[in-house]
N, C-alpha and C positions, 0 to 999 in steps of 0.2 A: 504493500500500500504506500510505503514511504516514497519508494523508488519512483510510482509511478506518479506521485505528487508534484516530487520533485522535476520531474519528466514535463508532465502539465505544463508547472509554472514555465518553464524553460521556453517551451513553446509560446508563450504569449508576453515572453518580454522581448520588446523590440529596441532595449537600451542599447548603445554603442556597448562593446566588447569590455570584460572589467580590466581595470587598468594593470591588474601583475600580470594579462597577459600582451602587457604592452614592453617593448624595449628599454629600459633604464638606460640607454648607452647616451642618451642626450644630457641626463644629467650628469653621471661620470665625466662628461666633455667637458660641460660647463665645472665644473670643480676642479678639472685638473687645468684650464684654462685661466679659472680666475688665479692659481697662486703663481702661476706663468707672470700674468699683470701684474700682480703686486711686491712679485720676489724683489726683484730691481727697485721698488723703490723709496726716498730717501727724501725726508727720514722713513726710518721703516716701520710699519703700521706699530699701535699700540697693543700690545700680545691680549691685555685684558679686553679691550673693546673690541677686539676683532674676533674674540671666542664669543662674547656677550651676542654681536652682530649676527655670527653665522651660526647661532643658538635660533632664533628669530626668523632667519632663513631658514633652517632645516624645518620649522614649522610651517610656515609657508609655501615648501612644497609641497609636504602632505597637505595639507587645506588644497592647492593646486590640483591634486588630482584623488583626492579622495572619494568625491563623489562617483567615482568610476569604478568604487569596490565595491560591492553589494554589504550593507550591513556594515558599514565601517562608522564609525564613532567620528565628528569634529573633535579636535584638543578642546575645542572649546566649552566641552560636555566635561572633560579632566583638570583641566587647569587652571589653575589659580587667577579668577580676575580677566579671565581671556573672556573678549566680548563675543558675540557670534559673528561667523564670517557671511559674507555673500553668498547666495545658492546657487547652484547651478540649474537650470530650466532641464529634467531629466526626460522630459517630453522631448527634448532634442539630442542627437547628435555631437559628440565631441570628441576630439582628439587629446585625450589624454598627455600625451607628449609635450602638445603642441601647447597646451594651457602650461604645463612644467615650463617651458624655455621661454614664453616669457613670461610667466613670473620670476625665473633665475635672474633673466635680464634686470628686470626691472628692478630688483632687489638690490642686486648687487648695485646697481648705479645707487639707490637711496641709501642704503645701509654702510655703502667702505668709503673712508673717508680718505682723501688726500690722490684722488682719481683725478688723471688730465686730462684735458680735451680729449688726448691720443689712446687713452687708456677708455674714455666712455665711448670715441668711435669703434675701435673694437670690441668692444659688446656689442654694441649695435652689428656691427658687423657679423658675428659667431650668430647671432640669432634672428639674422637675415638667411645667412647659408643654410640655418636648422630649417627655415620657415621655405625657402624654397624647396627645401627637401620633401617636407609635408605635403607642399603644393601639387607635386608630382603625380599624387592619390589621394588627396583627399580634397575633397567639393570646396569650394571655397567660403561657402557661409560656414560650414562644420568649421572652418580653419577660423574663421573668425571669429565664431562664437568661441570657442576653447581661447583664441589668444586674450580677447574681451576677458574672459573668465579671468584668468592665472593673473592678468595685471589688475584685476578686481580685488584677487588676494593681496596680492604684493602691497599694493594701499594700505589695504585694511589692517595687514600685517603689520606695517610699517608703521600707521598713526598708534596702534597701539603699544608699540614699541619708545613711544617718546613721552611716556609714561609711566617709565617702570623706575623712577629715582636711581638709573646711575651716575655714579658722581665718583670720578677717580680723583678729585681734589679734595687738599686736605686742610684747604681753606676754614679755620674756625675748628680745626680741631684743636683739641687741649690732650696734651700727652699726661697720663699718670705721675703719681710721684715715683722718684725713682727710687726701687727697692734694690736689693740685691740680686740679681739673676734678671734684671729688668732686659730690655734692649735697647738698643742707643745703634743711633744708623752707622753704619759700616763703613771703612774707606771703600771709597776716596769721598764719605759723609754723603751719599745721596738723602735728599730729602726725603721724608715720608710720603709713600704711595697706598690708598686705599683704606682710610679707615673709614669710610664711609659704605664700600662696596657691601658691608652686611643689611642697610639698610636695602639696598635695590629690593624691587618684588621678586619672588622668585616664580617659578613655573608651578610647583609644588607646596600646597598649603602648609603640611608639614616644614619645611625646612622656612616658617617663618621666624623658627624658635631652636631651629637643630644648632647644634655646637659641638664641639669635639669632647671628647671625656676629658675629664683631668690630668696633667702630664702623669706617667703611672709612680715616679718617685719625690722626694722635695729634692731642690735646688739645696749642691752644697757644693764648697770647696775645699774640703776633707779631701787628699787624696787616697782615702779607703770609700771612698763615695757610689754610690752609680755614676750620679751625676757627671763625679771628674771621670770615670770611664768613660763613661759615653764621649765625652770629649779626648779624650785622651786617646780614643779610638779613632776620631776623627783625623786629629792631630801624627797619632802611629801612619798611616793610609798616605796623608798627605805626604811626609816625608821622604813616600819611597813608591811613591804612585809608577806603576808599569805604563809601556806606551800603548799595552790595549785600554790600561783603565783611564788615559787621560782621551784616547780617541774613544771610547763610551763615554764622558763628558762633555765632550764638543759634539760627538753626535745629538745627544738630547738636550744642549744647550742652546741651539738651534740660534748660534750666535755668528758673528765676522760681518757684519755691518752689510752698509746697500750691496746686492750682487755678490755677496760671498753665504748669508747665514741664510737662512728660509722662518719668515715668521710662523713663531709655533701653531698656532692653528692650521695651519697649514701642511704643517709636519702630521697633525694628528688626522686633517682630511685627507692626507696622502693615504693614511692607514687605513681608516674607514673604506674610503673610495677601493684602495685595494684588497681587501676583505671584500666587498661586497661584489666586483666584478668576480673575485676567484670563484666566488657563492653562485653565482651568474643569476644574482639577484634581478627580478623583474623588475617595473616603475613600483608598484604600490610598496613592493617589500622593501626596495631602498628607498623610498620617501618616509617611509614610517622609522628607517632605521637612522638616516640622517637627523629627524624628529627628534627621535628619544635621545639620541648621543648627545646634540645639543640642548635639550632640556638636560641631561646627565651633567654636563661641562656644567652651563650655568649656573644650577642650584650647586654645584659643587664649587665652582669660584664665592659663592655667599657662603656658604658654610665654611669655607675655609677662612676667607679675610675675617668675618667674626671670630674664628677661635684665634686666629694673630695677636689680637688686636685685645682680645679679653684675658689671654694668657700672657700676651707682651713678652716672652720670650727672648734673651738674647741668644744670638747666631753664636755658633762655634768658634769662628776667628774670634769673637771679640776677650771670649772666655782664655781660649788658648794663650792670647796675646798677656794679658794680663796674669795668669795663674800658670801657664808651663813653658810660653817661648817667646819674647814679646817680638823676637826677628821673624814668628813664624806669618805667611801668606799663604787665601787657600789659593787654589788652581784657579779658581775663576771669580771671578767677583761676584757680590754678595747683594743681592735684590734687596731693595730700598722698601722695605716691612719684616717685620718679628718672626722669626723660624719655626711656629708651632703651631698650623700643622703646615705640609708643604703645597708651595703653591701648584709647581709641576705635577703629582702624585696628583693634587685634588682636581685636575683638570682631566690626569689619563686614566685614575682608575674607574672614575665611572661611566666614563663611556667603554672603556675596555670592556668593561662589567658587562654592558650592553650589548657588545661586539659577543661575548663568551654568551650571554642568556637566548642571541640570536640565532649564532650559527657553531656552536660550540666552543671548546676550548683546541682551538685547529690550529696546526704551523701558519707562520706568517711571515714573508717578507715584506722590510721596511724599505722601503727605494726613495725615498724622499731625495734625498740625495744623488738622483741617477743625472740630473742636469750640468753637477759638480763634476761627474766620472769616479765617482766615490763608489767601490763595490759595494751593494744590498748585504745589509746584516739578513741573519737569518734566523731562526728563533723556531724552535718546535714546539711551543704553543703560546696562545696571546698571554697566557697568564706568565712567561717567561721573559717576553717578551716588558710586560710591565713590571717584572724584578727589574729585572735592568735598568728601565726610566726611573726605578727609584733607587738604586744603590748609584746610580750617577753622579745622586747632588752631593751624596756624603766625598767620593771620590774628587769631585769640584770643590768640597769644602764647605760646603754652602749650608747643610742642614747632616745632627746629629740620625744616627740610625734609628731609632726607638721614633723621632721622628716619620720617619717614612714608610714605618713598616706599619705604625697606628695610622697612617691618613692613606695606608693601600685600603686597611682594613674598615675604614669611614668610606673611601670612595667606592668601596665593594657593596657596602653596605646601600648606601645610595643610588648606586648601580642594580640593583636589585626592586629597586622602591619604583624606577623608572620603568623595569624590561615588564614589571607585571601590573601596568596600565595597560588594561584589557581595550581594544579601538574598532573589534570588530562582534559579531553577534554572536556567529560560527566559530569556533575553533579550527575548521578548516581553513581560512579565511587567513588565519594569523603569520603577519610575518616568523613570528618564534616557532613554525611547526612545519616550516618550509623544509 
């Protein structure tokens, strides 16, 4: 009886085709495209705004072509404060794709900041060539109505987006008294960056209160301590750093200024994008996957600058300088905010999280770096893959280990809170069962 229901309906819906069995390759284009545009340039984007940005984005594709999946859920129905989006007219005809590419467009012109003339004519351009492509088969009001749609989203997406209280200045903040184990900025004394970032909205009602646990021991300088271990750990490492451990630093530091480093988000789309082509994810499964990593990212950049900022933490170098070696320097310079929890860590493990709840715990190559001629790390599963981004910063010097291994364990966690936002009605349906 089921079979022959479902049989029925089939026969009397005369909806365009649902979108996972549409091509994802125009979005994959468009991502590996945009960090093409913005690698080169200078200065180079700001690493927090531009996670927040294509947080925002990734939602806006899924809105772009959701309506194309039977029984699929708007974010708007899960998340926090998200108003409703534009409908799609399902009496008509559309191109799924072709609604993605421009809203990709259109995004990305609103959302990255510091784009030149030469840099919005090629978008223009990329989703001109998408658009003739489409043209080739597909009627030209279908073509229209989809493009109308996606740049429907991208608005909508967008106003809402200038709304969420971020604020990376630290205009009117008042620093704590200084205690013992406090922080105090790093050479070469960068200002303070982010003590407001806890306030933004987040995507997730929960994480309007989330914070990290309590460092697990007190602050001492007892050399029979944790504490002086843990540093002291830091400090052993630094002294006698190997050249895989300083090229696993610079790999995920994603540093060397205009036309040498790759802005981290960009490192992290690299991943994603290439995770989800090996998966030979369709449109709907990588639109809901790019979704959730970027909700993952974002709520995980608030949850982290809050526990910085309320644990005020100082960094490794500063401890070491003053209590075991004041000649010592770490390997790479030290980000201008408090060591506890990590800012790196709280960016990869939850989307990683996401990447492992989607398509397993599967080997992965990183190629970020293929532009460079820098050979692909290789990594036999993503969860090794994120050992590595986090045993980096201790190697760089940047952040204590107990550090990084509690904010895998937080962005796991949150990673988790993300993968099982249900979005469609079916289980069959689900990108996680792909």
């Amino acid at each position: 009886m089921l079979i022959g229901l479902l049989f029925g309906c089939r026969k009397r819906d005369d909806r365009p085709p649902r979108s996972p069995e549409e091509s994802a390759d125009v979005v994959y284009a468009w991502y590996k495209f945009i960090a093409n545009v913005q690698r080169p340039a200078n200065p180079q984007p700001v690493v927090i705004l531009n996670f927040r940005n294509f947080a925002f984005i990734g939602v806006g594709l899924y809105e772009s072509v959701r309506p194309g999946s039977k029984g699929a859920a708007s974010l708007s129905t899960r998340l926090y404060q998200m108003p409703s989006m534009p409908q799609a007219d399902m009496s008509q005809r559309y191109l799924w794709s072709a609604s993605a590419n421009a809203a990709l467009a259109s995004m990305f012109k609103l959302f990255l900041v510091g784009l030149t003339d030469a840099n919005k004519a090629s978008i223009d351009s990329l989703e001109n060539v998408n658009y003739n492509r489409f043209k080739a088969s597909t009627p030209d009001d279908v073509l229209a109505r989809s493009q109308a749609f996606g740049r429907s989203i991208a608005a909508a997406i967008y106003n809402w987006s200038t709304t969420d209280n971020f604020n990376l200045s630290s205009v009117g903040y008042v620093a704590p008294p200084v205690t013992p184990g406090s922080w105090v900025p790093t050479p070469p004394a960068f200002a303070t960056v982010g003590p407001f970032l806890k306030d933004s909205r987040p995507f997730l009602e929960n994480t309007l209160t989330a914070i990290a646990p309590p460092i697990p021991f007190p602050y001492s300088e007892d050399t029979s301590s944790h504490f002086y271990k843990e540093a002291k750990n830091v400090y052993d490492i630094g002294k006698n750093l190997t050249d895989q451990q300083k090229a696993i630093a610079n790999w995920w530091a994603d540093a060397g200024g205009a036309g040498l480093g790759i802005p981290a988000p960009y490192h992290a789309l690299s991943i994603i994008t290439w995770v989800q082509e090996k998966q030979r994810a369709k449109l709907w499964q990588a639109a809901e996957v790019y979704a959730k990593t970027g909700i993952a990212i974002k709520d995980g950049n608030i949850i982290t600058f809050r526990s910085k900022y309320h644990y005020n933490l100082l960094r490794p170098v500063a401890y070491i300088q003053r209590l075991i070696d004041s000649a010592w320097v770490s390997y790479l310079p030290n980000p201008p905010y408090p060591d506890y929890t990590s800012g790196l860590v709280g960016f990869y493990a939850p989307f990683i999280q996401v990447l492992i709840r989607a398509y397993g715990d599967i080997p992965v190559t990183d190629n970020a770096y293929d532009w460079r001629g820098l050979t692909p790390r290789q990594y036999s599963s993503l969860s090794v893959l994120l050992k590595e981004a986090a045993d980096s910063r201790v190697y760089a010097g940047i952040h204590y280990q107990f550090t990084q291994d509690i904010s895998v364990t937080i962005g796991k966690e949150l990673g988790n809170e993300v993968a099982d936002i249900r979005l469609v009605s079916s289980k069959s349906e689900s990108a996680w069962d792909y």
